[in-house]
N, C-alpha and C positions, 0 to 999 in steps of 0.2 A: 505551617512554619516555612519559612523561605530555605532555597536549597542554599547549602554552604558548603565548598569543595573542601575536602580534608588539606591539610597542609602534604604537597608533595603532589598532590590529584593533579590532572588537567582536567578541563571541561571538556566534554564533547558533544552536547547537545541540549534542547530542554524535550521534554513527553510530558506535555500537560503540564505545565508548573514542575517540574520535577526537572531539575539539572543534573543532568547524569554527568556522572566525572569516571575517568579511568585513572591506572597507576601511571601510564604513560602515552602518547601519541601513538595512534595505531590505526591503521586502515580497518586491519579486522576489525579493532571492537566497534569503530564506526558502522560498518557494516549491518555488527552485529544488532548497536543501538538503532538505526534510523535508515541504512543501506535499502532494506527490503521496503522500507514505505516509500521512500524518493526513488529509487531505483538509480541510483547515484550514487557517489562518494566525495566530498571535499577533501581530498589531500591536502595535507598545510605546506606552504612552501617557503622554502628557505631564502632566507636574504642576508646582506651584508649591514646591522644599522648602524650610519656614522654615528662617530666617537664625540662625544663631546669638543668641540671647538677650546682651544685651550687660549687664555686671554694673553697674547706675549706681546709687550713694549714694540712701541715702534721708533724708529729716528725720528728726530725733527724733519721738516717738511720745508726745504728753501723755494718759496713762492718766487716767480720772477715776475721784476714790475708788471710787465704787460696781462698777467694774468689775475692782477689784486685787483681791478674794477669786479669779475668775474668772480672773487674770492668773495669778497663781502656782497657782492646779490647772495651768492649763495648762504653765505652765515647768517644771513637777515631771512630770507626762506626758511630755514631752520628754526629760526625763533618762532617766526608766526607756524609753520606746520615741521614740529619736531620727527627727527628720524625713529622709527621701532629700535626698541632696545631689544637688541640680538636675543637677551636672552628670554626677552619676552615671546617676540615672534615662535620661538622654538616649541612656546605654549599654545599658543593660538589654535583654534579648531580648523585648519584650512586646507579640506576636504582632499588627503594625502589617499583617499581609499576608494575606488568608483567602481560602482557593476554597468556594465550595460545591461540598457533596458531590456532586450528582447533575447541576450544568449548568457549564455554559462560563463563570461568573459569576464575576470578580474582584473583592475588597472591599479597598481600603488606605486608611493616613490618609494624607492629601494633605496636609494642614493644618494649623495646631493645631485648629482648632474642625471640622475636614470629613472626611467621608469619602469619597472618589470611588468608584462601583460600576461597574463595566464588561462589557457582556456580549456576549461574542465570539460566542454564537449567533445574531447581527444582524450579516451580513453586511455587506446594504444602509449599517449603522449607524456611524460614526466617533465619536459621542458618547458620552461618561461622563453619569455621574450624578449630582451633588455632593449629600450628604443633610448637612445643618446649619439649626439650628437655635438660638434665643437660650439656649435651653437646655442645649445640648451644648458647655460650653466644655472647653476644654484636655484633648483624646482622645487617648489612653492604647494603647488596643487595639484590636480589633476581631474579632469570630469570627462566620463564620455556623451560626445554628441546625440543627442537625441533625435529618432526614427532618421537614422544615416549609414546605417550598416555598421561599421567596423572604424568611426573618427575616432581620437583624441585630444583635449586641448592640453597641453601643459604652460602652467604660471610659472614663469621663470625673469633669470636677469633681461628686461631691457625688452620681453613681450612675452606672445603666446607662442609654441611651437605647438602644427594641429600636423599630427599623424595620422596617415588613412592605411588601412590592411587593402593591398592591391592583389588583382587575383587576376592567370591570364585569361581575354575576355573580357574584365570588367580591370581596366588598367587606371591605376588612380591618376588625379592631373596634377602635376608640379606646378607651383606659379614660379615666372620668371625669378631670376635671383637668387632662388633656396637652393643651397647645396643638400641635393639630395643624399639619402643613407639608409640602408637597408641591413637587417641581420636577419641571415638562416628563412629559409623558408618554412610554408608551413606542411605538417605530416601529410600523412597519404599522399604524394606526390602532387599535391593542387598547383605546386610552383609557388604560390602564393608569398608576398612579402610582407613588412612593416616599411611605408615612406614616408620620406617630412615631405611634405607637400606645401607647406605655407607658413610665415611667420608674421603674424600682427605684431608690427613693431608700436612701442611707446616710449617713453623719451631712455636716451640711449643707459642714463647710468640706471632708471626706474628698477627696481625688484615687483614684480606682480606677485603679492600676495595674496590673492584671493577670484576665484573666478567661480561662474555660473551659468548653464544656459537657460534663457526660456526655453520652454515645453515643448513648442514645437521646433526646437532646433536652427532657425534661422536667425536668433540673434544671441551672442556671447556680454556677457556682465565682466568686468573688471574692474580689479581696486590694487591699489600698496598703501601700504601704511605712509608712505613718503609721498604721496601726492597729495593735494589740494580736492580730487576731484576723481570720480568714478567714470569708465568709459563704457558706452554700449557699442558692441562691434555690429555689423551688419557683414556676416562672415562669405558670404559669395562674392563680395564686394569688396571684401579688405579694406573698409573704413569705418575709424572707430569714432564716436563722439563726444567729447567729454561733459560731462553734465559738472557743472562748478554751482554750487549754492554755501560756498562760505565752508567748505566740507575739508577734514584734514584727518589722516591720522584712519583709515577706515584698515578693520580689521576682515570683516564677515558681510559676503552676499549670499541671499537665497531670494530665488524666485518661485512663486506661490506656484500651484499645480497648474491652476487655471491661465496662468500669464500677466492677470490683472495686480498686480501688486509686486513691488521688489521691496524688500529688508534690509537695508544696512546699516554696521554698526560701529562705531567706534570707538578708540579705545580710554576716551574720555568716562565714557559711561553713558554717553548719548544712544540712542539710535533712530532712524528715520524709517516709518510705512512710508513706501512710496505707490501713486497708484499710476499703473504706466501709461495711461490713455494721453497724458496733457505732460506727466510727470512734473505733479506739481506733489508735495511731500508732509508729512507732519511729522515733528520732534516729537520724541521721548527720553526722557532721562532716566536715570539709575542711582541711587547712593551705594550700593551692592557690587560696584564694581563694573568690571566691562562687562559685555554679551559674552562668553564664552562659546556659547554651541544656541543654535534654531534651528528648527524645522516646522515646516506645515504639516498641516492635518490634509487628510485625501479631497477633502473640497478646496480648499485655498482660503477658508474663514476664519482658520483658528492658526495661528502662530505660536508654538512654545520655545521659553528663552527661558537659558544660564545664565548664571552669575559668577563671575571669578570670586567673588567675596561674601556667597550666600547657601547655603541648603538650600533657601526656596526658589521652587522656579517659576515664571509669571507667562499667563499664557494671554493671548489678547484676540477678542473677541470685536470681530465686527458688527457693526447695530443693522446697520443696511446693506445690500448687495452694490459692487462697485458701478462707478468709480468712486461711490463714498468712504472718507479714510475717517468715518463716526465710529471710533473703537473703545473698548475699555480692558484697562490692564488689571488682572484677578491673580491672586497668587495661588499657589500651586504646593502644598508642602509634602515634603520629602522626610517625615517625621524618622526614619530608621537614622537616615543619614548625618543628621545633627543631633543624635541622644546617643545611638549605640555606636554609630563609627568614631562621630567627633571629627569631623572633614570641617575645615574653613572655607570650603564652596566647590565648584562644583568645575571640570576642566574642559571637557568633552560631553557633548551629548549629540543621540540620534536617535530618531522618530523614524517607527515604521510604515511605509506607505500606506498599509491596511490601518493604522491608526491605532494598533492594539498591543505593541511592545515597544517600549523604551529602554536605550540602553545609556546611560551616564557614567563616566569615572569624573574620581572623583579626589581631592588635595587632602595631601595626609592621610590620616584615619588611626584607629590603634593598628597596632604593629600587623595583627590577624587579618584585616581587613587589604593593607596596603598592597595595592599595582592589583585590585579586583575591576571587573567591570559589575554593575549593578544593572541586572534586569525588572522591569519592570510592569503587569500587566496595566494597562491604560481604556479608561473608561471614558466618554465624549457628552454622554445626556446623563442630564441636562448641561452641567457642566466638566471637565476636565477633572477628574479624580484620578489617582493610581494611587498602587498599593505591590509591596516587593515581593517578585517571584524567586530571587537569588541573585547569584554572585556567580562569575565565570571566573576561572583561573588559569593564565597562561603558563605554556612548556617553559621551565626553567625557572631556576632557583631566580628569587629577587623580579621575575619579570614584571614589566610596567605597559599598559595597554598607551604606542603612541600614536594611533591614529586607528576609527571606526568609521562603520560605515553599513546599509543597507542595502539591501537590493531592490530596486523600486519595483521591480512586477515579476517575482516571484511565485509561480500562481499555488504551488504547496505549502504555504506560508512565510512568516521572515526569518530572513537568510540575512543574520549579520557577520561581515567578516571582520578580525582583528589584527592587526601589524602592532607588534610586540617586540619589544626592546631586547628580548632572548635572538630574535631572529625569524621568527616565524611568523608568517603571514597566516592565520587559522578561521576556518569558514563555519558556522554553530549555526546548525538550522535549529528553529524554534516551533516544535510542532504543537499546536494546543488546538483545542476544541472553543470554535468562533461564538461569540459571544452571543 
């Protein structure tokens, strides 16, 4: 039977399909449950979640002649690639939660304007890290750079702000222009800081909602819902290129493990395999609504996608090895989720890099079920099966999971963490026995 937290429980881990829950957040029972196997503790950390945005009237708008030629490009831009509905964006899956690859280091947006960094390899340490800057308003995303040490990119108004942890000895490089900004050094006296080191600019009023890197870290993916067109940065070099093929309105990028492929999707209900060698592309459609959440599988062949407007999920399947984009789209069902909860589809999802747990939340549900995260064990041969191992439940009455996330190389298994609308950012290892 799947685990299910009593009402009032928090989650604190899984042991083999078995979700343990406590009466309350607690280091000890952490400890108690999973401490002595990891020889670790995930502390959950606290943050500020903004409030709701409240819709208030605005004045009329006195356009002056010389600026109406200006006005109407722009209202005809609009038409052909419409702006994100605020209150859509708020939904969207885009990637608020990042581990780095190779440390204990968590990155999430805490704020509108901030990013809180946390690193659990400072024991001694109970402090985050807040990186913000006059620069970095209304952030979007967040990912850390891959095999770079200590980068960050954050999606925000008008580009990327990339933060490097500078250490003395190893002193990060400013590029010309950027007002640098530092807060608090790091513990045991390393002197060590957080710097903005560099901003990839895109057009000045753009919102970047969605960003990605390839695998080996030297090229950055971005998108907003308000452009025509996705850019690929070429980050040593601070230029980005926009790839235009008739594209509008993109919500979600993911690049495959291997590099050979990028995913994007918009909010039409389209989305595009792209294979990156020539980046030449194939459509897919959706009657189910937009993509919600994707992730690959640990080779870069299988692709699994949400539905804002479905239970099931559809994984796709490549015929030949690239640059071939010869694939087939197989559904995926989520049979608990449309009989016993009664969810209208599905919000968020994330894929474990080992390829063996799945974590989904999900729209509505009966009252019992609502603001749970649903795990999921996951089978690959022949094809893509799961079948539900439980339910997480966040600290605090009413809480809602608003953004998840995995740890990609993890080597005791998957580590998903949860930012939670109570406040708390909370870290669930999942230890099972490998298949």
């Amino acid at each position: 039977m799947p685990s299910f937290p009593p009402p009032g429980a928090v989650t604190i881990c899984e042991i083999n399909r078995d979700l343990v829950a406590a009466d309350a957040l607690s280091d000890d029972r952490a400890k108690e449950a999973y401490g002595d196997v990891l020889g670790m503790v995930f502390s959950p950390i606290p943050f500020q979640p903004d409030a709701p945005a409240a819709n208030e009237a605005q004045p009329a708008e006195i356009v002056p002649k010389a600026s109406l030629v200006s006005t109407i490009a722009e209202s005809f831009k609009q038409m052909l690639f419409p702006s994100c509905d605020p209150n859509l964006l708020e939904e969207l899956d885009t990637q608020k939660v990042s581990w780095n690859q190779h440390k204990h280091c968590l990155a999430f947006v805490s704020e509108r304007n901030q990013v809180t960094v946390h690193d659990f390899e400072e024991p001694d340490n109970k402090e985050s890290y807040i990186l913000t800057n006059d620069q970095q308003k209304d952030v979007k995303a967040v990912e850390w750079r891959p095999n770079s040490g200590k980068m960050i990119a954050v999606a925000c108004k008008g580009g990327i702000c990339l933060w490097s942890a500078s250490y003395p000895g190893n002193v990060a490089s400013v590029k010309s222009g950027v007002t640098s900004s530092s807060f608090g050094a790091f513990p045991r006296g390393s002197g060590g800081q957080w710097i903005l080191v560099d901003i990839l600019r895109g057009s000045a009023n753009e919102l970047v909602t969605a960003l990605c890197w390839k695998p080996d870290g030297r090229y950055l993916v971005s998108a907003s819902c308000d452009s025509p067109s996705f850019t690929i940065w070429d980050v040593s070099q601070g230029l980005g290129t926009p790839i235009r093929r008739g594209l509008s309105s993109i919500s979600l990028v993911r690049w495959s493990p291997t590099g050979d492929y990028l995913l994007t999707a918009k909010l039409d209900g389209t989305f595009h395999l792209w294979e990156t060698n020539t980046w030449t592309s194939e459509p897919w459609s959706s009657s189910n609504g937009y993509v919600s959440g994707a992730n690959w599988d640990p080779e870069g062949r299988t692709a699994l996608l949400s539905f804002s407007n479905s239970t099931t999920l559809g994984s796709v399947h490549f015929s030949s090895k690239p640059p071939s984009l010869d694939a087939h789209l197989l559904p995926v069902e989520l049979a608990e989720i449309s009989s016993v909860i009664v969810s209208r589809g599905i919000e968020k999802l994330a894929w474990d890099s080992s390829g063996e747990r799945l974590a989904l939340s999900f729209k509505d549900g009966n009252e019992i079920y609502h603001g749970l995260v649903a795990v999921y064990d996951v089978r690959r041969s022949p094809l893509i099966s799961v079948s539900l191992v439980g339910f997480i439940r966040g600290p605090g009455e009413g809480a809602k999971p608003l953004a998840f996330a995995f740890h990609s190389k993890f080597k005791q298994g998957p580590l998903l963490s949860v930012c939670w609308s109570s406040g708390w950012c909370c870290t669930y290892p999942l230890i099972l026995r490998p298949h």
